[in-house]
DSSP file (Angstrom, degrees, kcal/mol; ACC not computed):
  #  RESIDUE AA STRUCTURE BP1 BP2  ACC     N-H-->O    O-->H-N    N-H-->O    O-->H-N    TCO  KAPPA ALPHA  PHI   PSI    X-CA   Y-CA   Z-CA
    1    1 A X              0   0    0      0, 0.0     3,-0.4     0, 0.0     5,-0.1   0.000 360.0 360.0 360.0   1.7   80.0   83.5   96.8
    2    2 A X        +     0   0    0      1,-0.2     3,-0.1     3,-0.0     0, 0.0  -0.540 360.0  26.3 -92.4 158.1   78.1   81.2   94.6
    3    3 A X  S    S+     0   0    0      1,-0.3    -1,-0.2    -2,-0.1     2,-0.1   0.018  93.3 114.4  98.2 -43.6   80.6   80.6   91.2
    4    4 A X        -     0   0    0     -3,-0.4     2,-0.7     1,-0.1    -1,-0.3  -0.492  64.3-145.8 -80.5 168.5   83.8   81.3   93.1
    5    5 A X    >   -     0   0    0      1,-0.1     3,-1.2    -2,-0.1     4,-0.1  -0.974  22.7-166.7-123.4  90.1   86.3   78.1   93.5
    6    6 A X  G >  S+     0   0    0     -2,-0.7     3,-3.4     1,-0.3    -1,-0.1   0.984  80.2  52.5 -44.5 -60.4   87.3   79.5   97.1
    7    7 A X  G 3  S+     0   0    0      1,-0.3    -1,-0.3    -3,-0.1     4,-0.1   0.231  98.8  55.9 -84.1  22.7   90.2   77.1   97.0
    8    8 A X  G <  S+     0   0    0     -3,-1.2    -1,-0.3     2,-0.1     2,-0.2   0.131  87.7 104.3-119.2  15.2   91.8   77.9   93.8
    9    9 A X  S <  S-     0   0    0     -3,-3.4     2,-0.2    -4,-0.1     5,-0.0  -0.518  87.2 -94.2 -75.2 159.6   92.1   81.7   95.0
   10   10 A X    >>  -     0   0    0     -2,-0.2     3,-3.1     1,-0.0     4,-0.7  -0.671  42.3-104.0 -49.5 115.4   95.5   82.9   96.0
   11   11 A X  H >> S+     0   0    0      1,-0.3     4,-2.8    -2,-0.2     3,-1.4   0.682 119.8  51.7 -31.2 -59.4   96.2   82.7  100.0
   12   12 A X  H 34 S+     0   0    0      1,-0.2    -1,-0.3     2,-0.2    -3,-0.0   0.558 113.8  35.9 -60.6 -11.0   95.8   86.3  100.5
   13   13 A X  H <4 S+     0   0    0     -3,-3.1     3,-0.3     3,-0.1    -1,-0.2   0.210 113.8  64.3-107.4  11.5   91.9   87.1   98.6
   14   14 A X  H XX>S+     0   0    0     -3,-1.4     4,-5.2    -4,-0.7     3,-1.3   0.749 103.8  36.9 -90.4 -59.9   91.0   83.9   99.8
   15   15 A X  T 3<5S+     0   0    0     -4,-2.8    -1,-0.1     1,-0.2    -2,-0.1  -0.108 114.9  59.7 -88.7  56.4   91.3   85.0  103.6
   16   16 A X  T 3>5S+     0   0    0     -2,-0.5     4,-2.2    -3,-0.3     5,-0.3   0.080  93.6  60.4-112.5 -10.9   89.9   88.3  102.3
   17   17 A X  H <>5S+     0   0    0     -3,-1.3     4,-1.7     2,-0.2    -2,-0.2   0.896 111.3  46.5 -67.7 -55.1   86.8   86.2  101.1
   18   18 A X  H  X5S+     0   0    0     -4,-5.2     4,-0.8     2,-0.2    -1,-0.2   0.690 107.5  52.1 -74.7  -4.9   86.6   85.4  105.1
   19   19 A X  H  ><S+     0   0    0     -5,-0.5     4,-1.4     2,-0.1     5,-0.5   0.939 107.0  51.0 -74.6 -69.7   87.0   88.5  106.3
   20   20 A X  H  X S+     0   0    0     -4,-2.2     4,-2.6     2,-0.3     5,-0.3   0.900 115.2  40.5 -59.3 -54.2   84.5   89.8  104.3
   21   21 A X  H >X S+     0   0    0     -4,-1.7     3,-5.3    -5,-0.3     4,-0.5   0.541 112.9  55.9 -53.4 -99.6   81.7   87.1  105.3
   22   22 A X  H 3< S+     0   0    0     -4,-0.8     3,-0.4     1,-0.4    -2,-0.3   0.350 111.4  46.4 -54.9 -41.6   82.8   87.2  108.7
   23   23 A X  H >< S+     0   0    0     -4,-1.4     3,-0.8    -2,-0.2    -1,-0.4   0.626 104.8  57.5 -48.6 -32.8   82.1   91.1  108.4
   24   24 A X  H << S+     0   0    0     -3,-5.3    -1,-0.2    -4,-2.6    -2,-0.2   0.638  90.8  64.2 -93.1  -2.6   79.1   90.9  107.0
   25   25 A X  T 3< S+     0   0    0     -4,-0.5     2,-0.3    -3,-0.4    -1,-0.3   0.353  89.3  90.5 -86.3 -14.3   77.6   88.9  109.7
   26   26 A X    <   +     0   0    0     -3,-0.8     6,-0.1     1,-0.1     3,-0.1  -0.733  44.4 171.1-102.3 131.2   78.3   92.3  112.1
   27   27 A X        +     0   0    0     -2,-0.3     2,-0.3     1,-0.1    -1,-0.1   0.328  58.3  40.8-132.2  -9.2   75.5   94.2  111.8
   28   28 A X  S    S-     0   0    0      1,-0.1     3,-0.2     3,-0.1     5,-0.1  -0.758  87.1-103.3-129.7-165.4   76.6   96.8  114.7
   29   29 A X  S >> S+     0   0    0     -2,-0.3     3,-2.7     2,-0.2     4,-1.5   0.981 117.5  58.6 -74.6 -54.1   79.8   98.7  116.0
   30   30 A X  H 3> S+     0   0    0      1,-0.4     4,-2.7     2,-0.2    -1,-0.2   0.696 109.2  41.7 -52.0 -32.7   80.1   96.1  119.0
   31   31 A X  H 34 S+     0   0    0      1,-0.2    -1,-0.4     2,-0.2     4,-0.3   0.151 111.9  48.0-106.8  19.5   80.4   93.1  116.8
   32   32 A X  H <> S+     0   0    0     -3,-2.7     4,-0.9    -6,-0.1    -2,-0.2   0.424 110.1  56.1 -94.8 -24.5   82.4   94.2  114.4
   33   33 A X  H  X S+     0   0    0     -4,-1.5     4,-2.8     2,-0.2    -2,-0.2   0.937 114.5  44.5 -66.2 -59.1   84.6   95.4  117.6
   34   34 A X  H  X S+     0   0    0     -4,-2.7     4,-3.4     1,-0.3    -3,-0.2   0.878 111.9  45.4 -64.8 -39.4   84.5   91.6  118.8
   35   35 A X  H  > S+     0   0    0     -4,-0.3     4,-1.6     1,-0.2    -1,-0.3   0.928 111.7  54.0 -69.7 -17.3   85.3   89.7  115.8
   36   36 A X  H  X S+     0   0    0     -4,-0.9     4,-1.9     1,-0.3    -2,-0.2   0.910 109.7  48.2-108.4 -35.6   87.9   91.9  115.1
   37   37 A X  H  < S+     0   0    0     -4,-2.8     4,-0.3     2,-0.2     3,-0.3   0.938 107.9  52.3 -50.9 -49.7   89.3   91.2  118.6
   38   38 A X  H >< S+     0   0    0     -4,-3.4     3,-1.3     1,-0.2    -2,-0.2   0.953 109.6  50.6 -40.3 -49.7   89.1   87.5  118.3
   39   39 A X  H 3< S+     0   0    0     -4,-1.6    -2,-0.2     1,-0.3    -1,-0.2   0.719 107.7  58.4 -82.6 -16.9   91.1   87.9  114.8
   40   40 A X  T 3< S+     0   0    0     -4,-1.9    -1,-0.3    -3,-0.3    -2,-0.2   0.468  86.1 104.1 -74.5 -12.2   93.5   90.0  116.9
   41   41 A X  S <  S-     0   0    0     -3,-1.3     3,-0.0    -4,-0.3    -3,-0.0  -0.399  78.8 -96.2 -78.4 161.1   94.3   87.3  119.5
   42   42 A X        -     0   0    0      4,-0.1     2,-0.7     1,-0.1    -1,-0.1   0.074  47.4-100.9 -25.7 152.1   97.6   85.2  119.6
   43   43 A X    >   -     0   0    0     -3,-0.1     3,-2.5     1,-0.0    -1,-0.1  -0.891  45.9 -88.7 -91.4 136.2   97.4   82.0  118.1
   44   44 A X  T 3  S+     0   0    0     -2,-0.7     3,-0.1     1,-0.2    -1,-0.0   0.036 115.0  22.2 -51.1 135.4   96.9   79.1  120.3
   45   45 A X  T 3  S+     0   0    0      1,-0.3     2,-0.5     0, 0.0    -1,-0.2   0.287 100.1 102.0  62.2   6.3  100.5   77.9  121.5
   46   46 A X    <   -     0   0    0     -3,-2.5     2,-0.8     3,-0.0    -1,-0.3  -0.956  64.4-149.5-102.3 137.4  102.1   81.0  120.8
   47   47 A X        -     0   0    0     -2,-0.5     3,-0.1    -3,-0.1    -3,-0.0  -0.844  12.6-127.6-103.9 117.7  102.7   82.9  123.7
   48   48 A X        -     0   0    0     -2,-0.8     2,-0.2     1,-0.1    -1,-0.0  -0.080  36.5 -94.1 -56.9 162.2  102.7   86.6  123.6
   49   49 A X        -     0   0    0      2,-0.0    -1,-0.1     4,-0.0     3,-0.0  -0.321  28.7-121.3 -88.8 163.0  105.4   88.3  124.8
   50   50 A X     >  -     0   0    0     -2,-0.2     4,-0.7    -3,-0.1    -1,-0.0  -0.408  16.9-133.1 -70.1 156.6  105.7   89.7  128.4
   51   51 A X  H  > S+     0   0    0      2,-0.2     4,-1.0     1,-0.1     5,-0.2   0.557 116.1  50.7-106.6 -25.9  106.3   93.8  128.5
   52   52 A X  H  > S+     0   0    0      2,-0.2     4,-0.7     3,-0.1    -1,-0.1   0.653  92.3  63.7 -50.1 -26.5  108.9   92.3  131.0
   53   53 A X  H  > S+     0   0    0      1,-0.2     4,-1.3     2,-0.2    -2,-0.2   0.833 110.7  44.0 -88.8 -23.1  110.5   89.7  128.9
   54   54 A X  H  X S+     0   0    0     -4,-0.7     4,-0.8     2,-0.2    -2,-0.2   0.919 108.2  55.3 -78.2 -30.5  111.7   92.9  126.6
   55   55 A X  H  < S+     0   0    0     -4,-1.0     3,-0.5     1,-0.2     4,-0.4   0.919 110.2  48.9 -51.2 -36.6  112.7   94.8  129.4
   56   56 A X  H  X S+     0   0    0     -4,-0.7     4,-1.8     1,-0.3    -1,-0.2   0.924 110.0  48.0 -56.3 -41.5  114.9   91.8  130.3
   57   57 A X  H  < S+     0   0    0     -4,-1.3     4,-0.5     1,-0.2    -1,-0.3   0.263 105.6  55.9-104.3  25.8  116.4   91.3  127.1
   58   58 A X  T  < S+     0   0    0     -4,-0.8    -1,-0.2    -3,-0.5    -2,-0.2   0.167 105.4  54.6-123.1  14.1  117.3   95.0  126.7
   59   59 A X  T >> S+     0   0    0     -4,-0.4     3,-3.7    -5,-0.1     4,-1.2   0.657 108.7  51.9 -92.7 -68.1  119.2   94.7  130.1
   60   60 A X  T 3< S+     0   0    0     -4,-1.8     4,-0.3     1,-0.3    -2,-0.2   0.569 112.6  43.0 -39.1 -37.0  121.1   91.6  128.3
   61   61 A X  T 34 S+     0   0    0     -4,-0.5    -1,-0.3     2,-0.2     4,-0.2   0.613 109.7  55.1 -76.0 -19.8  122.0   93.7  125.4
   62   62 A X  T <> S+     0   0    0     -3,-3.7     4,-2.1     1,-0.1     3,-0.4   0.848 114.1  41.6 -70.0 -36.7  123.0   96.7  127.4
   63   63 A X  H  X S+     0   0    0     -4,-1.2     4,-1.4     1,-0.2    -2,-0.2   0.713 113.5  50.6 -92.0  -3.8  125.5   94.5  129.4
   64   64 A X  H  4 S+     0   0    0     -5,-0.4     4,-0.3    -4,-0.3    -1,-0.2   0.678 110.9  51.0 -92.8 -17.3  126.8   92.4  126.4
   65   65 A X  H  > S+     0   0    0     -3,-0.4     4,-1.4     2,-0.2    -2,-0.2   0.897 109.7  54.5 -92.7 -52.6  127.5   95.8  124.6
   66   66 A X  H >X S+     0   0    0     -4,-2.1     3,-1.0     1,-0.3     4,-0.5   0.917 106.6  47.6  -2.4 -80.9  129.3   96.9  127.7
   67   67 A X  H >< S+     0   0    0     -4,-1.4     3,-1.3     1,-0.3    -1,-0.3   0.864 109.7  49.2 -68.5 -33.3  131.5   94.2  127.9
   68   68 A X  H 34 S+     0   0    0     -4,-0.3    -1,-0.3     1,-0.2    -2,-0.2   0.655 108.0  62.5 -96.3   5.5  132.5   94.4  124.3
   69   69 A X  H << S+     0   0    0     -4,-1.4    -1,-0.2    -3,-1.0    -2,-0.2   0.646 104.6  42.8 -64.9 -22.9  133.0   98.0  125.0
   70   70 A X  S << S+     0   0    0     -3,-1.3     2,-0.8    -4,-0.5    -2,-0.1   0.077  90.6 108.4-122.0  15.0  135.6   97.5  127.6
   71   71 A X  S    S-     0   0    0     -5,-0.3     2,-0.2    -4,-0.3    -4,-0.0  -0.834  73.6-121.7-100.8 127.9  137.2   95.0  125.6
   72   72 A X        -     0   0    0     -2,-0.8     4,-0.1     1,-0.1    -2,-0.1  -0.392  28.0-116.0 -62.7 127.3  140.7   96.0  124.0
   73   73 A X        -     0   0    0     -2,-0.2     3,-0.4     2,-0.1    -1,-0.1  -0.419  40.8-110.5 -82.1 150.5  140.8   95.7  120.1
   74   74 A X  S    S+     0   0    0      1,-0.2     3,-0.1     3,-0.0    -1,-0.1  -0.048  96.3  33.3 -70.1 168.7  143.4   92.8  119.2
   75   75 A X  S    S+     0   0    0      1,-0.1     2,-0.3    -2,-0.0    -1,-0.2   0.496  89.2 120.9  80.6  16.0  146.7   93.6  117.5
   76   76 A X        -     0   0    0     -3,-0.4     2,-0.4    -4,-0.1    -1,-0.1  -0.964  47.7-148.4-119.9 144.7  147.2   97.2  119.4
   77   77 A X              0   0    0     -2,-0.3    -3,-0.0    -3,-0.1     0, 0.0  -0.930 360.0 360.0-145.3 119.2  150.2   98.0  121.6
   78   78 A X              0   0    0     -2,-0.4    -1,-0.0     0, 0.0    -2,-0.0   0.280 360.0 360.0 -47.8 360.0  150.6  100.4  124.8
């Protein structure tokens, strides 16, 4: 790391510059298992979503497709 100018890298090889320290720090399966879990978490104040809150909104899009199913297209005559 000695030489590089971290902060004049490009976002992405910059936070590949932290992976790789942060990797290298692992020295068995377990801890490479855990950071890699950490990096996997939510960020704090974002809430992941519920495996309910999509069930929820794929009732709400079935019944809103419904209804514009049963709706008669304008400008057509019985």
């Amino acid at each position: 790391m000695q030489g590089i100018d971290f902060f004049s890298l490009p976002m992405d090889r910059a936070l590949n510059v932290v992976y790789s320290v942060l990797m290298s720090s692992a020295h068995e399966e377990k801890d490479r298992f855990r950071i890699e879990s950490q990096l996997n978490q939510p960020i704090p104040g974002q809430v992941a979503r519920d495996r309910d809150d999509f069930w929820s909104t794929a009732e709400e899009d079935s019944r809103a497709f419904m209804a514009a199913m049963q709706q008669k297209p304008s400008g057509m005559s019985k």
